[in-house]
N, C-alpha and C positions, 0 to 999 in steps of 0.2 A: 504493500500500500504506500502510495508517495505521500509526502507531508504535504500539507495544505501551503498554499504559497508565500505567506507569511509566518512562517513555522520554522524558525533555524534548525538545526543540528546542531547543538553547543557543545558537543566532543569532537570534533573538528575541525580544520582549518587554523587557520592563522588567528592563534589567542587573541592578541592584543586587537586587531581590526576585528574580529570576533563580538569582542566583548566591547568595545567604545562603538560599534553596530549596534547594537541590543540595549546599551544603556542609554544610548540618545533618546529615544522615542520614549521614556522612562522619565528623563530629566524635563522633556516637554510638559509631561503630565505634570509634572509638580509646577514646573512654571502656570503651569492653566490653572491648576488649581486655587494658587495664591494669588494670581490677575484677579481672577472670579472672584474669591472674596472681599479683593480691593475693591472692585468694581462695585458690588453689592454692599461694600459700605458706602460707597459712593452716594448710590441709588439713596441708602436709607437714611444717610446724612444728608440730604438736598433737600428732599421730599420732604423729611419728616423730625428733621432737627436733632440736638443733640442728645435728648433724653433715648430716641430712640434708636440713637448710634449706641449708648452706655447699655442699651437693655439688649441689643445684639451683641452685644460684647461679652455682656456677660455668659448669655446663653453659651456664647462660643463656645467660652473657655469650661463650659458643664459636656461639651459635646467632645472638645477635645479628647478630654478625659477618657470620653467612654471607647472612642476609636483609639486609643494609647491601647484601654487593655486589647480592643479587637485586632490590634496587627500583631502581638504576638500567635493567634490563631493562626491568623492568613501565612504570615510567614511559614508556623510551623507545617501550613498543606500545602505550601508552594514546595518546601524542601522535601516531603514526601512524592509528589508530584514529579518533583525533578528527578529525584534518585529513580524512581522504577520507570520514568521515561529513559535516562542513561542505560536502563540495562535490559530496554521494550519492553518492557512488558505494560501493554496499553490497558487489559484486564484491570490490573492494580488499580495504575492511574482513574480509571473510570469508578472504578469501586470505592477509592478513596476521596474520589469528586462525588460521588450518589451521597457519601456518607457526611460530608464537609457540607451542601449544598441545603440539607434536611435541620444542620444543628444550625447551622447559620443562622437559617430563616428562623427556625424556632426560637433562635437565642434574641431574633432581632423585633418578632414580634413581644418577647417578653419585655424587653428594655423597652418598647414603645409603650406597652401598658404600664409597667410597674415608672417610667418618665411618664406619662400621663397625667399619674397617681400624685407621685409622689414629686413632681416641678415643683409645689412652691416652698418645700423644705431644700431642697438643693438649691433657689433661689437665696434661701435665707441662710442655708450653710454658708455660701461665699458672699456673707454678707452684703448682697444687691440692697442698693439705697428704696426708700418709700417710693422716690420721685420715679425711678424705671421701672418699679415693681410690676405692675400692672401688663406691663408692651413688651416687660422681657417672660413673665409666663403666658402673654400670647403664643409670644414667637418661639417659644423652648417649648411647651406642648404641641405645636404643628410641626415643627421640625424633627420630636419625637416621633411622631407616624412616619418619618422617612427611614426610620430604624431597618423593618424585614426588608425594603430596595435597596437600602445601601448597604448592608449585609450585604446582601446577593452581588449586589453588582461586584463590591471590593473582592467577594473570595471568584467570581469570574475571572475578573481583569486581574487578578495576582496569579491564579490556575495555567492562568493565557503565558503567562508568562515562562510559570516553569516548568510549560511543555517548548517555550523558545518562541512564543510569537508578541513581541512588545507594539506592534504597529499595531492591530486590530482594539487594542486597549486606549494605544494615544488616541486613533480616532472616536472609538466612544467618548473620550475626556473632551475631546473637541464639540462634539456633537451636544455633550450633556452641559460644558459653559457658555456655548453659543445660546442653546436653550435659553438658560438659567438667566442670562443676561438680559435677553430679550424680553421676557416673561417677567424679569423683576418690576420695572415699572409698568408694566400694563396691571401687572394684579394689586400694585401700593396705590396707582391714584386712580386706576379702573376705566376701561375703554370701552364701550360700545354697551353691550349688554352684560358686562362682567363690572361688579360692583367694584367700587374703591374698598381697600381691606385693610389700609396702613399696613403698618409691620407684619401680622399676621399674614398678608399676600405676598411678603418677601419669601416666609417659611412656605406656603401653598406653591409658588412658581419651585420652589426648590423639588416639593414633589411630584408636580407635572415634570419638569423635565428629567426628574429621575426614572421615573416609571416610562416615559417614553423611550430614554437611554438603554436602560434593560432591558425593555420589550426589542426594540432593531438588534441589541447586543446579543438574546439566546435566539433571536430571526438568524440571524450573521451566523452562529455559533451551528446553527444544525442546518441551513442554506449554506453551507460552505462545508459542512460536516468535519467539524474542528475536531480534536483528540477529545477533549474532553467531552463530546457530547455525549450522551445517553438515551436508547431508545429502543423500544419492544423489550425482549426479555430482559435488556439492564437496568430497567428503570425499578425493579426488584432493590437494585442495588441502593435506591434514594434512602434506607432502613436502614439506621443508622448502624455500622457492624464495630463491636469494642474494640476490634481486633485493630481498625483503623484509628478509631477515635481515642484509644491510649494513646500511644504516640503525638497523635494532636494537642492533646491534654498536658502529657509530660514537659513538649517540647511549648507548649504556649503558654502556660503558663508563668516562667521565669521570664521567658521574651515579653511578655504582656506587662512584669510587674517592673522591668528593668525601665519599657515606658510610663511607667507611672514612677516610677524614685527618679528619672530623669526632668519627668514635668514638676514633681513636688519639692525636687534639691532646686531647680532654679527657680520654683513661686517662694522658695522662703529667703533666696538670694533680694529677691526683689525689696522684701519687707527691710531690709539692711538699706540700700537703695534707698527707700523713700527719707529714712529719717536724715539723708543728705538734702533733701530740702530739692522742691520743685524742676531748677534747673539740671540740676541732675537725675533726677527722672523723665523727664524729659531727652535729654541726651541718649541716656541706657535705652532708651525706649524706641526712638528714631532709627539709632543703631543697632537694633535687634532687626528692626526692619529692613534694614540693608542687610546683615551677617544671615536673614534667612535665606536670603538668594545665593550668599555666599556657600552655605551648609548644603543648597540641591545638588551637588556636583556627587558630596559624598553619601548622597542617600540612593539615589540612583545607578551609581555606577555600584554600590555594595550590593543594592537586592538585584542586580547583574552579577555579579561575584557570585554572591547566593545560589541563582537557579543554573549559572556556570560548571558552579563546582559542585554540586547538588548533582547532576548528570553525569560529569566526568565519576563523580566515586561511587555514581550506582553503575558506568560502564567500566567500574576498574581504571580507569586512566589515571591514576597517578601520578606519573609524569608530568602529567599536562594542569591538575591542581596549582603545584606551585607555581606556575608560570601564569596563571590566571592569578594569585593573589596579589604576585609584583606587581604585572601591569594593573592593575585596578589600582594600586595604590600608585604607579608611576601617572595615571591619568588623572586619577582626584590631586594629585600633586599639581600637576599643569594646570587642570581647571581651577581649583583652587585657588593657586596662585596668581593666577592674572587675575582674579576677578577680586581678590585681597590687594594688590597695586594698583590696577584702577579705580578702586573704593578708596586705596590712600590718596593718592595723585588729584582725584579729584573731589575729596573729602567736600570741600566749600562747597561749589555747586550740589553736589547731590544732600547736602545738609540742607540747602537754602529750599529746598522742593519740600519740606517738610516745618521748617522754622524760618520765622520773620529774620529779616537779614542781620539784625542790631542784636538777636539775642544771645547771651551769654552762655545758653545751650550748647552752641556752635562750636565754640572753642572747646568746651567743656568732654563732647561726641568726638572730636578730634584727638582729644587727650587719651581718651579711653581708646578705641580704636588701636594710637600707635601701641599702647599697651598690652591689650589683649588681643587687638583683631588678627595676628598671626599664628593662634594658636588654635581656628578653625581649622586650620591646615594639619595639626596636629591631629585634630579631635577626629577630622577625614579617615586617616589611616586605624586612626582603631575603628572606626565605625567599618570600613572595609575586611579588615582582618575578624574582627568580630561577626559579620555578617557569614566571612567563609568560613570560621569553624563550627559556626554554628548550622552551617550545609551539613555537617557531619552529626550530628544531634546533639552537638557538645555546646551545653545552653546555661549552666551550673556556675563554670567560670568564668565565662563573661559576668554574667550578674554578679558574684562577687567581686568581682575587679569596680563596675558600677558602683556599686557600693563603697567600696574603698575610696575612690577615686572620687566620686560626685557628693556621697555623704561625709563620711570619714575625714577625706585631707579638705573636701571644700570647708565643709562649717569649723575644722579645726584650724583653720588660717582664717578662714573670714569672720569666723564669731571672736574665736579666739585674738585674734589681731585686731578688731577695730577698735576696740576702746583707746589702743595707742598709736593707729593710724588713718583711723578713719577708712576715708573711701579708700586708700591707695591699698588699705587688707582686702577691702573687695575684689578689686582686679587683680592682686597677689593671689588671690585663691580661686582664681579663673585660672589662670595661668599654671598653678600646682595642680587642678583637675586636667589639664588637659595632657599635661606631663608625664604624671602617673599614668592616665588613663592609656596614652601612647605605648610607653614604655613598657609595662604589663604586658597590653594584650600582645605587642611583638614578644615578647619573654614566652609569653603563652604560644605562641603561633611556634614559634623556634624548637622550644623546650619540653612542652606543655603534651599530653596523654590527647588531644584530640582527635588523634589519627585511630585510633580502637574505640570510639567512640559509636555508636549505632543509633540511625533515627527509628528505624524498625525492624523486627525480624523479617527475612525473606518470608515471603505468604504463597510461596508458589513457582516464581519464576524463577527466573535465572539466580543463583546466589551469587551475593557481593563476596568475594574474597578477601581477607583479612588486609591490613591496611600494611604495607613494607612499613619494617623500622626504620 
């Protein structure tokens, strides 16, 4: 059977054009994703002023959360995916897509009810003011019903991937912000026969053009008759089998929670932050907004690594493993780094798009920047090397290293040192997390037992053989 025409082979050919192939269309998607929700504050800032900028915002940062714990999930079936594609057996892979496709959706309708339920206590956990109260349990109860689509769609387009097809997922991404975008102001101030909905229509466009994205998405998926599809006697297979979902379990877990100590070490970095007083909040803040563009290089090109090396070690290729880890870290080096010199080089202007030209922010984002902003490039590399061994099931000592590195040496130089340095402990202990965090996971990648590591027992197919010392 041939692969579908956007379907790589990722044990194959030339690594490095291999792998900076398959992670572009990857890095798109993230760029779309975070345009989109510019844009969409745009929309909800124009329209609808500030209170209902502060109540989207907040929602955001409750929805963040819940998608932090769901990629450890996804990841963990994309790396299952990968591995018994690497060694054919399509069987598997379908079986562990029937099984991933069932909990998903079940896991997505629940967070939709049980957020339903329960928005205005997670409002008032992250202390939302009186004044947004109101527009942000709008907008976080409507955008909890996109819960079972966007399940679905994320474990599709993550699935697509680690059978080797990243273009059929960028275009949905396309399709589904074009959507999104179009649809925001028709549903906020209301056009023709479709009533004005404020905030609440930001969240509603989000669900039309989700469900429409999905719908063309598993159109595409069985009209193209992609790997993972399922149909006539595989659809047995939608029943969820343990045999699959430990694995999923095992391995998502820790990946799910390392995104949550990730989000929670820098929410409590912020609270340091604020008591510098305004302009430096301000500064930290603009500048995250620039270092996240900076950080897509290494997100993208790792869950490339991921379903790279994910395939070469369920076909045995070994060989070919470690030469996928360098280059991926040779490529997040380059991209990285240009895009950290031209962030320096042109620090002013791209300050000035964000703050009045006279404020004291300015200098202030500048400072920090030369400070810390080279040590994304750091953060790159582990995020890369972390990604590949964790191809292999080896999910335990990452998260320890997280730990150390994010919890441990951050609040122990940043709590620890501010009383006698103020702000300059904060950026010292940006600087010490990304070091460690570097450091480590290469030690680990070098040194480290990850190679006898197993995401699953063989179930049938071909067996993985033991990993060379």
């Amino acid at each position: 059977m041939s692969a579908p025409a956007h379907q790589r082979d990722l044990t194959v050919g030339p690594v490095a054009k291999t792998l900076f192939a398959f992670a572009l269309p990857s890095l798109g998607v993230n760029i779309l994703q975070s345009l989109n929700n510019s844009v969409n504050s745009v929309w909800i800032g124009k329209f609808l002023g500030e209170e209902a900028l502060a109540a989207s915002a907040n929602a955001g940062l409750i929805m963040f959360l819940m998608f932090s714990t769901l990629f450890g999930f996804t990841m963990a079936t994309t790396i299952l995916i990968g591995q018994n594609m690497g060694r054919r057996d399509i069987e598997a892979v379908r079986r562990i897509m029937g099984t991933a496709s069932t909990v998903f959706f079940l896991a997505g309708v629940a967070f939709a009810a049980a957020g339903w339920i329960f928005a205005p206590q997670l409002l008032r956990l992250f202390a939302t003011s009186d004044a947004v109260f109101p527009m942000a349990l709008a907008y976080l109860r409507v955008i909890f019903l996109t819960m079972p689509i966007s399940f679905v769609m994320v474990l599709i387009s993550s699935s697509l991937r680690g059978v080797g097809d990243s273009i059929t997922p960028f275009r949905n991404t396309v399709l589904n912000v074009v959507l999104d975008v179009i649809l925001n102001p028709i549903f906020i101030l209301g056009w023709g026969p479709i009533p004005a909905m404020g905030i609440a229509g930001s969240a509603l466009a989000t669900i039309v053009a989700g469900v429409i994205s999905v719908g063309l998405l598993l159109h595409k998926v069985y009209a193209l008759d992609l790997t993972i599809r399922l149909r006539g006697e595989e659809l047995k297979w939608l029943r969820p089998d343990p045999r699959y979902l430990k694995p999923i379990a095992r391995m998502g877990l820790p990946m799910g929670l390392s995104m949550i100590i990730m989000s929670g070490s820098a929410l409590a970095m912020i609270g340091l932050i604020n008591r510098e007083g305004v302009d430096t909040t301000a500064a930290f803040a603009v500048m995250n907004q620039l270092w996240s563009y900076v950080q897509m290089p290494a997100v993208a090109v790792g869950g490339a690594v991921s379903a790279m090396v994910a395939q070469n070690i369920g076909a045995n290729k070994w060989h070919r493993v470690s030469r996928i880890v360098w280059s991926g870290i040779g490529i997040n080096l380059l991209m990285s780094g240009v895009l950290i010199l031209l962030m320096t080089l042109f620090a002013q202007p791209l300050l000035g798009l964000f703050l009045p030209a006279q404020s004291p922010a300015i200098d202030i984002a500048i400072h920090i920047n030369h400070i810390i902003g080279w040590t994304f490039i750091l953060m790159g590399v582990s995020v890369v090397v972390s990604f590949a061994v964790r191809a292999n099931g080896a999910v335990i000592v990452p998260l320890l290293i997280l730990i150390i590195s994010a919890i441990i040496v951050r609040f122990s130089v940043g709590f620890g040192l501010y009383g006698q340095f103020g702000a300059e402990a904060i950026w010292a202990a940006e600087r010490a997390t990304a070091i460690t965090s570097c450091v480590l996971s290469i030690g680990y990648y070098l040194h480290g037992g990850w190679k006898k590591a197993k995401a699953m027992p063989n179930m049938g197919g071909p067996l993985i053989p033991a990993a060379p010392e």
